[in-house]
FIFIDREN-390800 format. One record per residue: residue in one letter; x, y, z of N, C-alpha, C in turn. Coordinates in steps of 0.02 Angstrom, whole numbers, padded with zeros to 5 digits, always signed. Layout:
// residues N
AXYZXYZXYZ ...
This chain:
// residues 186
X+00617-00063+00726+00557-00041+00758+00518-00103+00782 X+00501-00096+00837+00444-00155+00871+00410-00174+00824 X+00369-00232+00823+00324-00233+00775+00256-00200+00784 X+00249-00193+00848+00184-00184+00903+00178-00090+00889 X+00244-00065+00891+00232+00006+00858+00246+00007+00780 X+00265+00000+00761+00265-00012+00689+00173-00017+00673 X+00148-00065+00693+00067-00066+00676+00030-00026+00694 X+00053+00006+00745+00014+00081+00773+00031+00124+00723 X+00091+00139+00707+00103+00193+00656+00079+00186+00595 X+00080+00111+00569+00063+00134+00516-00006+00137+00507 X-00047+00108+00528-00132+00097+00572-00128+00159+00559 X-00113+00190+00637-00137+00281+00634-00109+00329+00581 X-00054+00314+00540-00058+00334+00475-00101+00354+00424 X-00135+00282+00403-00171+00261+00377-00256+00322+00388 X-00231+00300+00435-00323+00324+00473-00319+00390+00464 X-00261+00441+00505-00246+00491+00498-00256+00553+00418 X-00226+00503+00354-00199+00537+00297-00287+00518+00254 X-00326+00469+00302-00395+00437+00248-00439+00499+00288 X-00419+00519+00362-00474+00571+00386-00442+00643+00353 X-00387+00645+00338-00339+00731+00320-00382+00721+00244 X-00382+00647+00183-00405+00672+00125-00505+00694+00132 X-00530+00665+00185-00616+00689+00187-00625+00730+00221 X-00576+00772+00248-00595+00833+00274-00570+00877+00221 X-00509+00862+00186-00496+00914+00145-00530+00918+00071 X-00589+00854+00058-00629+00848+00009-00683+00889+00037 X-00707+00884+00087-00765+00925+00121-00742+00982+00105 X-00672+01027+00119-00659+01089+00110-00676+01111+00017 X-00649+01047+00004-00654+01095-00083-00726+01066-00104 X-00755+01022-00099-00823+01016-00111-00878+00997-00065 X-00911+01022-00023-00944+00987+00020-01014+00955-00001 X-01035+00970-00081-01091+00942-00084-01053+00886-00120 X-00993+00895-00135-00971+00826-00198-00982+00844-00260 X-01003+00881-00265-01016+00890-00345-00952+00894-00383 X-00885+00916-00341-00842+00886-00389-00791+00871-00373 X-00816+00795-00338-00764+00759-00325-00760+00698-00374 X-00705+00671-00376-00690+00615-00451-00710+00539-00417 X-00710+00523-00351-00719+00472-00320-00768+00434-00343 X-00790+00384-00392-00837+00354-00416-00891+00329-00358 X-00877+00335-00277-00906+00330-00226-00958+00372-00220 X-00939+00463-00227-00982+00522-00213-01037+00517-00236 X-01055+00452-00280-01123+00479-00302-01175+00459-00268 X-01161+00411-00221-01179+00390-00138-01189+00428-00094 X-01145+00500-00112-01154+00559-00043-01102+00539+00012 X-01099+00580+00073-01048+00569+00086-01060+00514+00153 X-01143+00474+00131-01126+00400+00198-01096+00367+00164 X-01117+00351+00117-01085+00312+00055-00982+00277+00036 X-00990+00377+00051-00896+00372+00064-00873+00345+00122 X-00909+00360+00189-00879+00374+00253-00889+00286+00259 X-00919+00258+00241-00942+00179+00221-00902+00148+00186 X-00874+00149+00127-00822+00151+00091-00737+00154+00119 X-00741+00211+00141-00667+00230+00196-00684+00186+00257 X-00712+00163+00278-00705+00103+00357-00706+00048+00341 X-00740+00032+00271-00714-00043+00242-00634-00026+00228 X-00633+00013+00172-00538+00022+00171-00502+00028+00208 X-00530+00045+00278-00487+00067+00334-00488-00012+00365 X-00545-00031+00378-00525-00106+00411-00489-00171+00388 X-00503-00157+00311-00450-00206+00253-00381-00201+00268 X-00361-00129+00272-00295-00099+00271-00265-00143+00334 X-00310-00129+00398-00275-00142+00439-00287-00196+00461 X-00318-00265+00425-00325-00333+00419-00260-00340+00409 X-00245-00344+00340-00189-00363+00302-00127-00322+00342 X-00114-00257+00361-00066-00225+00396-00035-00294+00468 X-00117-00313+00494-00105-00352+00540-00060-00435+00518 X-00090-00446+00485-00082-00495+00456+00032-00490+00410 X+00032-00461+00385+00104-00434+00370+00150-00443+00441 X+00122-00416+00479+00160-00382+00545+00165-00458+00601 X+00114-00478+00606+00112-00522+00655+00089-00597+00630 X+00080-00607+00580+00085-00662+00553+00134-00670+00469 X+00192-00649+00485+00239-00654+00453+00232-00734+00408 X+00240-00723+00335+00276-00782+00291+00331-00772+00264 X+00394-00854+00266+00456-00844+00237+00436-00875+00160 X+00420-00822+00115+00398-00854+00056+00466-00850+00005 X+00510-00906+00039+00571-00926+00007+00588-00969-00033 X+00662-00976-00059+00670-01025-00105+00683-01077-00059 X+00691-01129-00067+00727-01201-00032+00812-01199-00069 X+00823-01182-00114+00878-01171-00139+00924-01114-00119 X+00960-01108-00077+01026-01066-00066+01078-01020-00109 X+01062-00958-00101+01110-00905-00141+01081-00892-00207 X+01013-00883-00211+00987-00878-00274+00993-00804-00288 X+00997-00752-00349+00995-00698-00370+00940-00659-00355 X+00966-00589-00339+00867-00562-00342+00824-00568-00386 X+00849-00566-00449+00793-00570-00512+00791-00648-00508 X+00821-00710-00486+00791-00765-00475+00735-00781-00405 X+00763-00722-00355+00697-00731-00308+00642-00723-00286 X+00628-00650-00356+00571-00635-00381+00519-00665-00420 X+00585-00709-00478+00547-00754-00502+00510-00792-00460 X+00546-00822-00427+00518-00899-00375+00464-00871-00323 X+00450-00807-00325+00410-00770-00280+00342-00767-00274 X+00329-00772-00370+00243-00772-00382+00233-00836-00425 X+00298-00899-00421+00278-00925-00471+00254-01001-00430 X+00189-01030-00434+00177-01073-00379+00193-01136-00418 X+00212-01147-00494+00234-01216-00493+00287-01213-00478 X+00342-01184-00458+00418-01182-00417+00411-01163-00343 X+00361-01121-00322+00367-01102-00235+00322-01154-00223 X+00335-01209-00173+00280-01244-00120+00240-01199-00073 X+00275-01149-00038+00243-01114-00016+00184-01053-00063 X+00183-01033-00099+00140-01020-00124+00073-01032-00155 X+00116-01124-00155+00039-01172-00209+00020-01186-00125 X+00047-01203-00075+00000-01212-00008-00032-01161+00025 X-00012-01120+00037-00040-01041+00055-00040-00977+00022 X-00059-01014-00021-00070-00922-00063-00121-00879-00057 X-00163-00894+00002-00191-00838+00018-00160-00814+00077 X-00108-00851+00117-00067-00825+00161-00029-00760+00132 X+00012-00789+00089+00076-00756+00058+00044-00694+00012 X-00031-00712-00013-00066-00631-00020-00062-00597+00013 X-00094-00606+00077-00117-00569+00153-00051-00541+00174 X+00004-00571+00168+00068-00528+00206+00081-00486+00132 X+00089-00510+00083+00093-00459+00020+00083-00358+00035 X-00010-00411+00019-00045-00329+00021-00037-00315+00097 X-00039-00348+00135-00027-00315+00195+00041-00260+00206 X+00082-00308+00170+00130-00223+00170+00109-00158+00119 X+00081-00196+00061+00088-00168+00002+00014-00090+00024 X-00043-00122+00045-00075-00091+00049-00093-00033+00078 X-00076-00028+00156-00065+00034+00192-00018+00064+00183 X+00040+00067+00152+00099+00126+00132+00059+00147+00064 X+00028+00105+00021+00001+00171-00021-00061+00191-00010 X-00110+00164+00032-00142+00215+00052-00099+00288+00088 X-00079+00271+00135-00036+00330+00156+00008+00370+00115 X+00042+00377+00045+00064+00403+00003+00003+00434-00010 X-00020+00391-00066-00089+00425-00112-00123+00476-00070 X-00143+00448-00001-00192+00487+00039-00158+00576+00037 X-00087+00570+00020-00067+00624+00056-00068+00666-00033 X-00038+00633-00071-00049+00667-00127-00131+00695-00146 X-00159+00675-00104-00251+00697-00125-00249+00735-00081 X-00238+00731-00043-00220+00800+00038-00189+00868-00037 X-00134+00868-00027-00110+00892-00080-00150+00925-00130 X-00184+00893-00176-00228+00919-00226-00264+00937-00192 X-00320+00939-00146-00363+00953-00123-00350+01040-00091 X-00305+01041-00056-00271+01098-00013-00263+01155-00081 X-00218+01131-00124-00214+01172-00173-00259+01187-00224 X-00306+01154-00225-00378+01185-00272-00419+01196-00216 X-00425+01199-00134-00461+01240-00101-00421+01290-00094 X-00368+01304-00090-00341+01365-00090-00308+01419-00138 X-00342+01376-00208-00341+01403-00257-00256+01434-00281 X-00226+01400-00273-00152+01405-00307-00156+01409-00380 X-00149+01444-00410-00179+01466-00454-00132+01431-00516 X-00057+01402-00513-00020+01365-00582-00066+01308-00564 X-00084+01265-00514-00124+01199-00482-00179+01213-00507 X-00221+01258-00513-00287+01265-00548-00285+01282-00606 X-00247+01283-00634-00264+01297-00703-00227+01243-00750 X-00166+01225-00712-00157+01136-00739-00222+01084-00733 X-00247+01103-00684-00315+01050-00662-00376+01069-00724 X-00382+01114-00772-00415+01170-00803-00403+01134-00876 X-00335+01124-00868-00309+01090-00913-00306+01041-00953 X-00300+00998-00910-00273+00926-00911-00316+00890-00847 X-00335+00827-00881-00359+00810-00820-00316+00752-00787 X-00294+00810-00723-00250+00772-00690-00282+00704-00643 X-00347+00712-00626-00376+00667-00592-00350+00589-00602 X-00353+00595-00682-00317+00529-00681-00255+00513-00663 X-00211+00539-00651-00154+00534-00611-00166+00523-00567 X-00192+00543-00533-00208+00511-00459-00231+00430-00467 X-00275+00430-00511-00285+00355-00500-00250+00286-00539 X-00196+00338-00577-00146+00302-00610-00103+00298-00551 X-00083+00330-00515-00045+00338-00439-00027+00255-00425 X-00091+00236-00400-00110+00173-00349-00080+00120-00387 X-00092+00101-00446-00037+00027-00469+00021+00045-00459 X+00061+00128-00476+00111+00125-00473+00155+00118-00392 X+00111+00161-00359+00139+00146-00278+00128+00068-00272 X+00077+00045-00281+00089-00031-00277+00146-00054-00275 X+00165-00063-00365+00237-00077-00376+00279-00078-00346 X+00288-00011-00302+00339+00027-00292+00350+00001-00221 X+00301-00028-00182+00296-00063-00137+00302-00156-00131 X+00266-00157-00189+00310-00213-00189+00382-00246-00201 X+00413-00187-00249+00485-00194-00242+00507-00187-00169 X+00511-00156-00132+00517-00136-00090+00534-00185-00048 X+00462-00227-00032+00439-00280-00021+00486-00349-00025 X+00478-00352-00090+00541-00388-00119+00616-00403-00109 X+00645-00333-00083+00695-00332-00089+00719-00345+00001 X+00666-00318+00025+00658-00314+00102+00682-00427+00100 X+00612-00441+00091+00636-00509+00093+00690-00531+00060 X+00722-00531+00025+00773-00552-00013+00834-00534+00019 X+00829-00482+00064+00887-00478+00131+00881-00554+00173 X+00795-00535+00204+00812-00600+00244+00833-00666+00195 X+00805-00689+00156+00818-00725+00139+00900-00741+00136 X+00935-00685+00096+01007-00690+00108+01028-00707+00188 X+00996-00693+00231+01024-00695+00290+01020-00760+00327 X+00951-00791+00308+00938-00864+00297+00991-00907+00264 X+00990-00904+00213+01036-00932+00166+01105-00916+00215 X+01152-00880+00231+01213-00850+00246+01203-00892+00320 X+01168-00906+00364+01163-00947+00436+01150-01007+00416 X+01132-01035+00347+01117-01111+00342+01199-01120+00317 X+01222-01063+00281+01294-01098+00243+01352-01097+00295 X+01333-01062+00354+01412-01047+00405+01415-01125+00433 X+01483-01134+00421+01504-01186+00459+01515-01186+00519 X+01481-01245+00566+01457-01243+00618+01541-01275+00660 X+01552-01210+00717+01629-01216+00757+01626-01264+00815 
């Protein structure tokens, strides 16, 4: 995928699944009274204030991932994945990390950050739809248990789950790096 659409999509993603969860919070609560967002108690400028900082962070760092790419590699050739993970966050072994590590953040969360907004967003779409529409096994688990925190247990784990991802994504190139430095030149 281009990179130039790639940032649109995931941009209007983003934007898309943050406007689908405050319209579908408006549907199940419109005064807020019970929404879990430690924001609501701001009302809803408060949120809508809140969501355009997140929305412009997102798509800082989105930008930043996409078009200002880092090879935050080893200098060493044919290293293992669980060795290139190591060398990944560890800045007394990466140079690149002890010199730009707020670079190699910025492309980080820049991937890391807008795919789970866009997950999460949709799983709150989700809850939201089904306790405004009163699904009734969904409401009475919610009755239950408070699932709320799941949701906000969610976000480290999509993290993760993105940063593997992440990880493994680079650790191709890197192999591919590595594999064009080792071909012998005809």
């Amino acid at each position: 995928m281009r990179i130039q659409a790639e940032f649109l999509l995931t941009t209007g993603l983003v934007i898309l699944t943050r406007l689908g969860d405050g319209l579908s919070t408006h549907l199940v609560t419109p005064d807020l009274s019970r929404e879990m967002n430690p924001f609501a108690a701001g009302g809803w400028p408060t949120l809508i204030v809140a969501a355009a900082v997140v929305l412009a962070l997102s798509t800082a760092l989105n930008y930043c991932y996409l078009f200002r790419p880092l090879d935050n590699f080893p200098q060493t050739l044919g290293l293992s994945l669980d060795a290139f993970k190591r060398h990944y966050f560890d800045p007394r072994a990466n140079p690149t990390l002890a010199a730009r590590t707020g670079r190699v953040l910025a492309y980080v969360f820049g991937y890391i950050v807008p795919r789970t907004l866009i997950v999460w967003s949709l799983l709150l779409i989700a809850n939201n739809l089904l306790t405004a529409f009163h699904f009734e096994p969904y409401v009475a688990l919610k009755k239950s248990y408070p699932v709320w925190v799941a949701y906000y247990l969610m976000l480290p784990v999509l993290a993760l789950v993105f940063l593997e991802r992440l990880q493994r994504r680079d650790f191709a190139r890197y192999q591919a790096t590595s594999d064009s430095r080792e071909a012998p030149a005809e």
